[in-house]
C-alpha positions in Angstrom: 82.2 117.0 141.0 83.8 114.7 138.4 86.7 112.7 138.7 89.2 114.4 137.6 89.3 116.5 140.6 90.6 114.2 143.1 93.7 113.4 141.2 97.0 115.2 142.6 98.4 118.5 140.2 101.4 117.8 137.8 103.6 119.0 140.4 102.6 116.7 142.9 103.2 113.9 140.2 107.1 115.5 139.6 107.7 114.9 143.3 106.4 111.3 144.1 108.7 110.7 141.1 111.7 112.7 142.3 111.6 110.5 145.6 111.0 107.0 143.8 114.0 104.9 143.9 113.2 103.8 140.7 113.7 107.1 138.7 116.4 107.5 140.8 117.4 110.9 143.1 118.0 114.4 141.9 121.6 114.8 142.7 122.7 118.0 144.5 125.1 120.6 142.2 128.4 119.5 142.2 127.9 116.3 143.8 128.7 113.7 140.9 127.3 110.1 140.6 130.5 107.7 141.3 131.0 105.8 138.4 131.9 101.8 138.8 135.7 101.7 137.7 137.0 101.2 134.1 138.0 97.0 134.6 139.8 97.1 131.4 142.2 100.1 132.4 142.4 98.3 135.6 143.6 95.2 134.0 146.5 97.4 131.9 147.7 99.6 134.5 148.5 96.0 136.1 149.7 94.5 133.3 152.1 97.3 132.9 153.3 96.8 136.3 153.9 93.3 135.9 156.1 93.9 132.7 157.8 96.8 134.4 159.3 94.3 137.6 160.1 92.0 135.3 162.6 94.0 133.8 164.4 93.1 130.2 162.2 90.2 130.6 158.5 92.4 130.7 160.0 94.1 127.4 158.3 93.1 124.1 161.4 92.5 122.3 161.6 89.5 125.2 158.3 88.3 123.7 158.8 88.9 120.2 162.1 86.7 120.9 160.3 84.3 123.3 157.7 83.8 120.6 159.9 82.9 118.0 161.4 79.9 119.8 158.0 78.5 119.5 157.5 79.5 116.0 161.2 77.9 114.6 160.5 74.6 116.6 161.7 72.2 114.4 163.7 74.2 111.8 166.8 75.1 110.9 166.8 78.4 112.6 165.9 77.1 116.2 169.0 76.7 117.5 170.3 80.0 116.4 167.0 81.5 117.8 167.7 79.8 121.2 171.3 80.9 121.3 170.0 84.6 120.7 167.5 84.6 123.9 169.8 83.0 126.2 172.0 85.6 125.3 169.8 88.5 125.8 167.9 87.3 128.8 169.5 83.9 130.0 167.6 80.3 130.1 163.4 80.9 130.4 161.4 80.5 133.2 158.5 78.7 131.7 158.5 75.1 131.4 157.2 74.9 127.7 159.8 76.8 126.2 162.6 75.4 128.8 161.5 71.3 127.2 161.4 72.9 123.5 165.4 74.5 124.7 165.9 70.3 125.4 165.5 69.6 121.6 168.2 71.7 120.6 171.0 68.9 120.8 173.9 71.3 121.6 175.4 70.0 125.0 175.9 73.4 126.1 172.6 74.5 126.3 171.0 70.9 126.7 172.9 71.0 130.3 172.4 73.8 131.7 168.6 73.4 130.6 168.3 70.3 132.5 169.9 72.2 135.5 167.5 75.0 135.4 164.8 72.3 134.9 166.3 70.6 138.1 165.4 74.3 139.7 162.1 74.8 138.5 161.0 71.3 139.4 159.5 71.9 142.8 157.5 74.7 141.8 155.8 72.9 138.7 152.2 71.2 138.5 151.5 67.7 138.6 151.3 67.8 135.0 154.4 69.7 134.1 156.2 67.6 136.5 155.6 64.5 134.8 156.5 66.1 131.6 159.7 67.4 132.9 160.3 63.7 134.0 159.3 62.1 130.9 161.5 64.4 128.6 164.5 63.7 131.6 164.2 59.9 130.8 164.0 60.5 126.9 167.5 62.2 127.0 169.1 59.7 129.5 168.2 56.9 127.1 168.5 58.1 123.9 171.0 61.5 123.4 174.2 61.0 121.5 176.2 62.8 123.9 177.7 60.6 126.8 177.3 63.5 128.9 173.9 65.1 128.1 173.2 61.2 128.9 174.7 61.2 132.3 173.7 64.5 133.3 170.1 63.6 132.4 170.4 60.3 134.5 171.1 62.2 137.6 169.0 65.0 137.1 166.2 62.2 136.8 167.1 60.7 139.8 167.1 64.1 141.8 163.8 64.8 140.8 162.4 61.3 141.3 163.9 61.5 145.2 161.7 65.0 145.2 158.6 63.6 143.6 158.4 61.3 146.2 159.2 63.1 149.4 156.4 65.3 148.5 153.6 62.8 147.7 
């Protein structure tokens, strides 16, 4: 007898390689494999939520406008582009586009900046809170208006008195 006898038929073969976990398992008809979810849909079925509680402010007119402050820093089209947003959607939440709305040198907006500032305070990093202070210390030393000044001063203040309750 040679060799060749005493190895196992072609069919034997198939089914020591149908019950292998490394080829994997013959799946039953009808039963389907789950596939591992789609991450990226995931992430903009999320997103969209986000944008859809946030209301006019999840729209992306909001950001097209919101973006633009950024973008006109420093030209002659800032202010107007400031005025436009808080019309639409009222002062901004952020803290880097709230100490851009500082530099506008209108009083109007300048205070009620600082107030919303004042809000946002608490809630800010380390980091943006020393910002928010530095900027608050710039205006009550060197604005033109008496009262962008004073309101500044006491605004500065406030948010020393918090800075160090909570350290």
């Amino acid at each position: 007898m040679s060799d060749y006898d005493d190895r196992p038929d072609w069919r034997e073969l198939d089914r020591r390689r149908d019950k292998s976990k490394l080829y994997g398992r013959i799946e039953e008809k009808g039963q389907k494999k789950e596939r591992p979810k789609d991450r990226y849909q995931a992430g903009r079925v999320k997103e969209a939520l986000d944008r859809l509680f946030m209301g006019k402010k999840g729209t992306i007119e909001h950001e097209k406008l919101y973006n633009k402050i950024h973008s006109t820093y420093g030209s002659n089209r800032f202010v107007s582009t400031v005025r436009k947003y808080i019309e639409e959607y009222g002062l901004p939440d952020d803290i880097s586009a709230l100490l851009l709305i500082l530099d506008t040198k209108e009083q109007d907006i300048v205070c009620s900046g600082i107030e919303k500032l004042k809000e946002l305070y608490p809630n800010l990093t380390s980091r943006q809170q020393e910002d928010a202070r530095r900027k608050l210390s710039i205006l009550a030393m060197t604005d033109k208006s008496r009262e962008v000044r004073n309101v500044a001063g006491e605004a500065l203040e406030e948010v020393k008195e918090t800075a160090g309750k909570v350290t």
